[in-house]
C-alpha positions as a printed Julia matrix, in Angstrom:
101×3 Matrix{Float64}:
 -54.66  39.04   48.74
 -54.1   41.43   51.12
 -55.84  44.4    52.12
 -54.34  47.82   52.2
 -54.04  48.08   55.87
 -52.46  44.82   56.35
 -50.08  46.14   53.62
 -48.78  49.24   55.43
 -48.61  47.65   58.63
 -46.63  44.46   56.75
 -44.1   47.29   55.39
 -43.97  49.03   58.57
 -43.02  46.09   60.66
 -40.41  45.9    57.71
 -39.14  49.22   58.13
 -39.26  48.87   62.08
 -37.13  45.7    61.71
 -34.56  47.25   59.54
 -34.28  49.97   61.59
 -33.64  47.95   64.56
 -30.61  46.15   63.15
 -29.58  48.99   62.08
 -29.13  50.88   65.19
 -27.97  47.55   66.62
 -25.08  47.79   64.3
 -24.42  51.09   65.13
 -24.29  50.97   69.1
 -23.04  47.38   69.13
 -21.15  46.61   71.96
 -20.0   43.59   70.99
 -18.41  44.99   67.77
 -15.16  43.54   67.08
 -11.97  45.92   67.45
  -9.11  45.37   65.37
  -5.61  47.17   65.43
  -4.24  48.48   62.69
  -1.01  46.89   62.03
   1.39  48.28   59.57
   1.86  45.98   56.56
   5.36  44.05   56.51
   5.68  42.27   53.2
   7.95  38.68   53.39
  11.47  38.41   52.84
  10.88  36.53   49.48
  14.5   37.57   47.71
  17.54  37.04   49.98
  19.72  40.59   50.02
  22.57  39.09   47.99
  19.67  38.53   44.94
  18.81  41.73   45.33
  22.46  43.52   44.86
  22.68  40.97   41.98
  19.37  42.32   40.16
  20.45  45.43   40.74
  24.25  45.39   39.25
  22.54  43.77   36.24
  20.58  46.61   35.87
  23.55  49.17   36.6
  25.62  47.15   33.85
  22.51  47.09   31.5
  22.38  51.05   31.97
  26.32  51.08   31.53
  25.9   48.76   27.8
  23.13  50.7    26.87
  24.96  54.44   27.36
  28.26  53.22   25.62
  25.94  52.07   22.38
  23.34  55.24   22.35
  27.32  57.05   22.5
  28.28  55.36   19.77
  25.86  55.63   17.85
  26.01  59.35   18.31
  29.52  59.49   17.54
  28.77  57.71   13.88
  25.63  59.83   13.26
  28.13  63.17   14.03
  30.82  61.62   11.96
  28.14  61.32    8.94
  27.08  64.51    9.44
  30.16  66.2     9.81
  31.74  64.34    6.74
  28.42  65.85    4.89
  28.84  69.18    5.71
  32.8   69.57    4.83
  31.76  67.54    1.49
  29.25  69.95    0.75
  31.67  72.78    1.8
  34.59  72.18   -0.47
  32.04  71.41   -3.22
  30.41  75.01   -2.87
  33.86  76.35   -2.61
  36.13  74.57   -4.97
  34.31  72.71   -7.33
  30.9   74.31   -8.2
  32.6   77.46   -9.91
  34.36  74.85  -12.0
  31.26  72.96  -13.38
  29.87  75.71  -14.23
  32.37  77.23  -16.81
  32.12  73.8   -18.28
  28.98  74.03  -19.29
């Protein structure tokens, strides 16, 4: 076992040591330098691919709009057909059931 002394001076020489490389790493000379380059990704699709991907996409778009428009259309047609129902039955026909009761 070791005595206090030897201790502190053990943990000093510890502390002196780390301190060392430390500085060594800061005011290294022989630090490596390395230029920044800026980041060029490969050419992994070929530019015909890529105008095929993307008129797939535009016709996908295109499919999708004429469907969500006619499905609109229907849903207006439903409602409109509702509302002239509902019309002509407030107008014409409700005065009607009710003298036959």
């Amino acid at each position: 076992m070791k005595s206090p002394h030897e201790h502190n001076q053990d943990i000093q020489r510890q502390v002196e040591k780390r301190l060392r490389e430390i500085d060594d790493q800061i005011n290294g000379i022989d630090t490596p330098f390395y230029e920044t380059q800026k980041h060029q990704p490969a050419q992994t699709q070929k530019p015909w691919l890529r105008k095929i991907i993307l008129g797939g996409q535009l016709f996908g778009l295109a499919v999708a709009t004429i469907v969500a428009v006619k499905v609109a259309s229907a849903l207006a047609g439903i409602v409109m057909f509702g509302a002239l129902t509902f019309l002509v039955y407030k107008l014409f026909l409700e005065s009607k059931f009710k003298n036959i009761k």
